[in-house]
N, C-alpha and C positions, 0 to 999 in steps of 0.2 A: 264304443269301438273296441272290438276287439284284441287284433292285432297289437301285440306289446313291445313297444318302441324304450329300448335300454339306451340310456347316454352315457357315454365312458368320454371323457377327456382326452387329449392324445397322451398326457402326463401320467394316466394311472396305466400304460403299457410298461413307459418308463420306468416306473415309481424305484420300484427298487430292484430293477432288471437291467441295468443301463452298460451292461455290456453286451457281448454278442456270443456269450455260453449259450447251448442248448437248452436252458432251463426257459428260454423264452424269445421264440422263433417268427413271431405271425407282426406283421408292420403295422403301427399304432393306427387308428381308425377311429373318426368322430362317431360316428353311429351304426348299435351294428343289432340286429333284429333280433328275438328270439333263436329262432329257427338258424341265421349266419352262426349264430355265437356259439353255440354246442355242436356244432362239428368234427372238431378235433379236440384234442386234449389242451393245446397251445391257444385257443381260443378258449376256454375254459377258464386256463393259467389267466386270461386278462382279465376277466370279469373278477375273477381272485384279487386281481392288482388294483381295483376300482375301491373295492373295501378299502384295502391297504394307504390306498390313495386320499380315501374321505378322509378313513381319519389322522392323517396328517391336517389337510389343507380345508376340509367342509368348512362353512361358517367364518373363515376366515382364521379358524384357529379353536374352534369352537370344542374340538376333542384332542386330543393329544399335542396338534400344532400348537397349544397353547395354555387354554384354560385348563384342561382335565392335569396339567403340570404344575400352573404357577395359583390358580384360583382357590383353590384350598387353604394355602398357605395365609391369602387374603380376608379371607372368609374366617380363617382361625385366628393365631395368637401370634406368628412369625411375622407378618407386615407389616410396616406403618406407610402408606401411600402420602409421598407432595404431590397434593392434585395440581399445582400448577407446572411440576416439573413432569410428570404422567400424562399431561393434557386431558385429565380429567379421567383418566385411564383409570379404572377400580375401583375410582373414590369411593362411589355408591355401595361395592361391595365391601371395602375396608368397613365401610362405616356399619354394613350389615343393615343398610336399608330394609323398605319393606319389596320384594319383589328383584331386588337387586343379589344376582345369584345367577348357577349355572342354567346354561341354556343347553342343553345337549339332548333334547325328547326328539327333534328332528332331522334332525344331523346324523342321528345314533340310527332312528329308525330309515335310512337311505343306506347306511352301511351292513344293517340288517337284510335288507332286500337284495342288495349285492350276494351276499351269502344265501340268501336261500334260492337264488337261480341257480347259484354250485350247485349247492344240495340236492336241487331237483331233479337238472337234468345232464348233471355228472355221474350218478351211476348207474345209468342205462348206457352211457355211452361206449359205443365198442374201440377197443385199445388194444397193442399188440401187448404181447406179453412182456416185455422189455418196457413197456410203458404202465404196467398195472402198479406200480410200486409208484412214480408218480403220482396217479389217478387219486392212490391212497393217500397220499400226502396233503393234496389239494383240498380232498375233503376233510381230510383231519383239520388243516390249517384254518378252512371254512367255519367250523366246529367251535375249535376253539372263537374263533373271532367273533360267532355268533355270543359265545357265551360272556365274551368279556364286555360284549357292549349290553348284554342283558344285567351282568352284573353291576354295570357303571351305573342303569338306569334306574338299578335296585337302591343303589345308594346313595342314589342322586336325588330322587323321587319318593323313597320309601325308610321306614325303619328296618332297626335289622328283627329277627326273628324274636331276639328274645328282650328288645330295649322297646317293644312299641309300649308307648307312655300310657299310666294309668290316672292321670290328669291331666287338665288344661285342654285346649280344642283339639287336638291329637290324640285324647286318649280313643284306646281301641282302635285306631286304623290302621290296618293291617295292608293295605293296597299298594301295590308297587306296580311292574310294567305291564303293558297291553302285550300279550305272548301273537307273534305271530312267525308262523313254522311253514308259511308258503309262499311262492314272491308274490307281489303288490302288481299289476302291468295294467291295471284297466280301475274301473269305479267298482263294477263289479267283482272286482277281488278285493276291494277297498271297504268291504263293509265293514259295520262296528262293530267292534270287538271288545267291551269294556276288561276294567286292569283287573289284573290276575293279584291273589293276595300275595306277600312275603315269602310264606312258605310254598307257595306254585313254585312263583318264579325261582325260589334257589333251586328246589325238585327239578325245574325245565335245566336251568345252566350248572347242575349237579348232570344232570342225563346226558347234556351235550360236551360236555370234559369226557365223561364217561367213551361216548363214542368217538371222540378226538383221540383219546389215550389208544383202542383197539384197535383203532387203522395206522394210528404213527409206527407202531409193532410193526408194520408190515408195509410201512413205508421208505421212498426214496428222496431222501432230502437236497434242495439244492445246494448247490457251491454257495460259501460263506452263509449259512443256516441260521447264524445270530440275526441276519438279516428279515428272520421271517418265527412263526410260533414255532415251536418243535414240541419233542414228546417232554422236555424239563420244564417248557413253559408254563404245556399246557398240567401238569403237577402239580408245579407254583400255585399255577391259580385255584386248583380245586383246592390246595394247601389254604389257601386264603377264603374261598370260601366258606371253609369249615370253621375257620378261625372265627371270623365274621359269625357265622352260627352257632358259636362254642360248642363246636364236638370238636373237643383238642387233641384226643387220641388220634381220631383223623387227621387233622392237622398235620399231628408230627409224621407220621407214615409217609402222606404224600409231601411233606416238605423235606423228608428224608428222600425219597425218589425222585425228584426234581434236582438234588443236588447231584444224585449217581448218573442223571442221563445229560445233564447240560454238562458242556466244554469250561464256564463260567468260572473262575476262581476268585477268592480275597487278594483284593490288591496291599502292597506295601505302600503302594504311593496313590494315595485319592486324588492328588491335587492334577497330577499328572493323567490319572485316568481320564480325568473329565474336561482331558484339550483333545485327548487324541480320539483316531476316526472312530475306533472301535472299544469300548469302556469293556476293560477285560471282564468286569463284574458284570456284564450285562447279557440276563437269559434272553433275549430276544430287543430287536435295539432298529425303530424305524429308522429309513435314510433318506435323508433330504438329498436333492443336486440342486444347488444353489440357481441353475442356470433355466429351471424351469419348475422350481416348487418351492423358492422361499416366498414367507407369507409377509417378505419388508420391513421395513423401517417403522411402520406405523404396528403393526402385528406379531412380529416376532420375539420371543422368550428372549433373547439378546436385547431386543430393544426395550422390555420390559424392565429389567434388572439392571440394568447400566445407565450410568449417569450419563445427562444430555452432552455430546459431543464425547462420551469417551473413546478416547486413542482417534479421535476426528471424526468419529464416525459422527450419522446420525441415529439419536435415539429417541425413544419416548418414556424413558428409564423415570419414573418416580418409584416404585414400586422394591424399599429398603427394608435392611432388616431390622427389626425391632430389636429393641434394646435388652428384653426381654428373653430373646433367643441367645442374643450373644453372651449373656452374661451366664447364660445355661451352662458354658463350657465350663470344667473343671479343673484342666489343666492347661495351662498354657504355650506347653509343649506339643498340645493335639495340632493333629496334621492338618485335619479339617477347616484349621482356622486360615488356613493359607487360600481356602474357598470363598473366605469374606474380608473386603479390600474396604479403604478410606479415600475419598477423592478429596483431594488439599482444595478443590472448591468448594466443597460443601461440606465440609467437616463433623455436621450436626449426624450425619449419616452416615452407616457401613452398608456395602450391596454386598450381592451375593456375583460371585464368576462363576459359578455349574453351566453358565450356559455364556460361553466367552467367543464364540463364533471363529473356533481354531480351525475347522472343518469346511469354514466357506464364512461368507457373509448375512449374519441373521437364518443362519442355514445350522444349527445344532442337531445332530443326531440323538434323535431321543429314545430313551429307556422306557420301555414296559415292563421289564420285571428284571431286577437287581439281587446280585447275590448277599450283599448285606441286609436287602430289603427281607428275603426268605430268611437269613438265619436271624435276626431280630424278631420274625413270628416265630419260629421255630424256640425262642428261648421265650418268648411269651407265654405261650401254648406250654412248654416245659411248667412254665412259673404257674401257669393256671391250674396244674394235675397236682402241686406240690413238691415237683422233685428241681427244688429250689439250687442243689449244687450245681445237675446238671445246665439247668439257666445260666447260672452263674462262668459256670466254662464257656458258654458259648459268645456271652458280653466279653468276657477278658480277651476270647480270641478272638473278637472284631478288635478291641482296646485295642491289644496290642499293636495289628497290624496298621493302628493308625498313630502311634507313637503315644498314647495315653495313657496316662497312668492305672493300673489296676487295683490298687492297693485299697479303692473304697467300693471296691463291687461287693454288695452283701453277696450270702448265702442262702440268708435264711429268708423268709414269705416278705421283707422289703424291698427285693430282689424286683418285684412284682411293679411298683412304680420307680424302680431304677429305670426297670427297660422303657416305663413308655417316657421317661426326659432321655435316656438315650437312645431312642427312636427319633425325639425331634433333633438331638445333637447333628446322625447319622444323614437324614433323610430332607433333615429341611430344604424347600422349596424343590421340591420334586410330586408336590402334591397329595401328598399322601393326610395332615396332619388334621386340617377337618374330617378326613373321615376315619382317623381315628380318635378324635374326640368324642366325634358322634356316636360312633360302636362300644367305647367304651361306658357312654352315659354319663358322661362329665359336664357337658355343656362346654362353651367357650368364655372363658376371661379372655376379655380382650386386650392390648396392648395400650398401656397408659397414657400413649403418646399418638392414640388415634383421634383426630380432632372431629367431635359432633357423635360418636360413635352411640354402641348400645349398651358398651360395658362389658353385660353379660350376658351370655346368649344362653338360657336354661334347657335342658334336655326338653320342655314339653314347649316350647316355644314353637310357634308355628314356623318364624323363619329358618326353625335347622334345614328341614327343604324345602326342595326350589317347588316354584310353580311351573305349573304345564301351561305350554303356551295356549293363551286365550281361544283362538283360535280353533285348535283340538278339542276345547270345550263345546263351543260353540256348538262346532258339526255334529258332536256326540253328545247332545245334552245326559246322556247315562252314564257320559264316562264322569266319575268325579276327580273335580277341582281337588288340593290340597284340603286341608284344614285351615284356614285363615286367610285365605286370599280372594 
């Protein structure tokens, strides 16, 4: 059959448009055809809002609603999961089971397809001149989106360019995501397409930043724009893929230009940032409305990190911080610590409150790219070229503005594994810490007090990534399986 039938939810009109500014005008709609949906430019705008939409809520949580924030941390060195207080929530991944890992190949690939209906038949479409500055925006924001879910896949799925192992059943596999750059609507658009190597895929989501950055130039942003990618984000991210591919010269350029086009500042008060709607630090920041996209009691990053019944609520909170992270601090005085609390019922435990449901119920407004997140690579990337001072100024003025002490920040090429324990200090349970483990080529010690675990997860270990779902196999006997699964 031809004919290609798009499903959009009534909630991805919503998603992050939930007032009645012109920035998104057409009445939300269960099903709406090829041929309806590119008519206007505000029809456009929705299918835009479908991405945005997944990945909040896909899979239940499966991309940013959840896992892509708090599953890192589990899979690293920051968790220790009570599977009984969790309801069995992580266990398998705390423990670094076999196969127990992110799920994001399907989830990701529907958010893709979203974007590339933009992409297609967004810029044939005729718009008045007062509306081309939009037009621009939407594909840029397209752009971008495409690129960060190809990034996600890349290191979800794949090594990074220059860490693919020279032993163990990993050695030389260089295969990361299936590249696809047109929409999906029928079987026959659906053929196979085996995975692109490492270096394709950064080359594809290097070219799609590229073309995100060109059109933001000459775009028209909406009201409250933290709300969506802009032209800092999308910097950020190339900033991060460079990082990711050690070209750190890169890095720093576009991590220095990401900091001139975002609104974004270093906060004095972290504890405070991360109750209220809008986390001053944040270059781009999805928005939940509690009233039709939280993911509950049973799925939500609030329910995850909070002990069962805190403040009355309900949770499914086993998922603490290791003892391991905590003792990481340095000084006592950090402000940060005011983000990990003691519940006088379970005492054996400290959680984390980053995600304390000030904003609504199980309804956290989530970060995609953070200002401390850039300037912590920004001073890595410093430390990798050898200009060890500059590093060091940029660690002191995070320090500072979180009331910590500076007095022990090296100078000199130590400076270099300061930043990555104050990266986990900064950034814990925001997702980040497995895949910097994994990029850096450390492997994972695991937390002492993870019960059944694996210990140590080595850089050529087949479980550093995830499997593709069986399923994908299956249809595509060409496409390959991981290493070890």
């Amino acid at each position: 059959m031809k004919k290609k039938i798009l499903v959009y939810t009534t909630a991805c009109i919503g998603l992050l448009f939930s007032s009645c500014e012109s920035w998104i005008e057409i009445e939300p709609q269960n099903q709406l055809s090829k041929s309806a949906v590119f008519t206007d430019i505000s029809a456009a705008r929705a299918v835009l809002n479908s991405a945005y939409n997944r990945f909040l809520l896909a899979g239940d949580g499966q991309l940013y609603g959840r896992d892509l924030k708090l599953m890192g941390d589990a899979l690293a060195d920051n968790i220790v999961t009570d599977a009984d207080l969790a309801g069995q929530r992580y266990n398998s991944v705390n423990r670094n089971d076999n196969s127990a890992h992110y799920n994001i190949w399907t989830v990701s690939y529907s958010v893709i397809n979203d974007v590339n209906e933009v992409l297609a038949n967004t810029p044939a479409m005729s718009v008045t001149a007062s509306e081309e500055g939009t037009k621009n925006s939407i594909l840029a924001q397209a752009y971008t989106i495409r690129a960060l879910s190809y990034f996600n896949l890349a290191r979800v799925y794949g090594y990074e360019p220059n860490k693919i192992p020279t032993t163990g059943s990993g050695s030389g596999f260089d295969r990361a995501a299936v590249i696809r750059l047109t929409p999906t609507g029928s079987l026959e658009d659906a053929r196979s397409i085996n995975r692109s190597s490492i270096l394709e895929t950064y080359q594809q989501i290097e070219s799609d930043l590229d073309d995100a950055i060109s059109l933001f130039q000459n775009a028209t942003n909406p009201t409250n724009s933290v709300r969506y990618f802009t032209l800092g984000t999308a910097y950020a991210l190339k900033g991060t893929l460079y990082l990711y591919w050690e070209r750190y010269e890169d890095a720093i350029a576009n991590f220095d230009l990401a900091f001139a086009n975002s609104s974004a500042e270093l906060t004095s008060d972290i504890a405070t940032a991360f109750r209220s709607a809008t986390h001053p630090e944040a270059f781009t920041q999805l928005w939940i409305d509690f009233a039709t996209q939280s993911l509950g009691s049973n799925n939500s990053l609030y329910s995850y990190t909070h002990a069962p019944l805190w403040n009355g609520i309900s949770t499914f909170g086993g998922q603490t911080v290791s003892p391991e992270l905590y003792a990481s601090f340095d000084d006592p005085n950090d402000d940060r610590l005011d983000l990990i609390y003691i519940d006088s019922r379970y005492p054996q435990y400290r959680w984390s409150d980053k995600y304390n449901g000030s904003n609504g119920l199980y309804s956290d407004n989530l970060i995609i790219v953070r200002y401390a997140d850039v300037l912590l690579m920004k001073a890595e990337a410093l430390a990798a070229t050898g200009r060890y001072g500059e590093a060091a100024s940029e660690i002191v003025r995070l320090r500072t503005a979180r009331n910590a002490s500076t007095t022990s920040v090296p100078t000199d090429a130590s400076i270099v594994d300061y930043i990555k324990v104050e990266r986990n200090r900064e950034l814990h349970f925001e997702g980040v810490r497995y895949f910097d483990l994994k990029r850096w080529g450390n492997g994972v010690s695991k937390s002492a007090s993870v019960i059944g675990g694996i210990g140590f997860l080595s850089h050529d270990n087949h479980r550093l990534l995830a499997p593709l779902p069986v399923a994908q196999v299956l249809f595509n006997p060409d496409l390959p399986q991981n290493p070890g699964y």
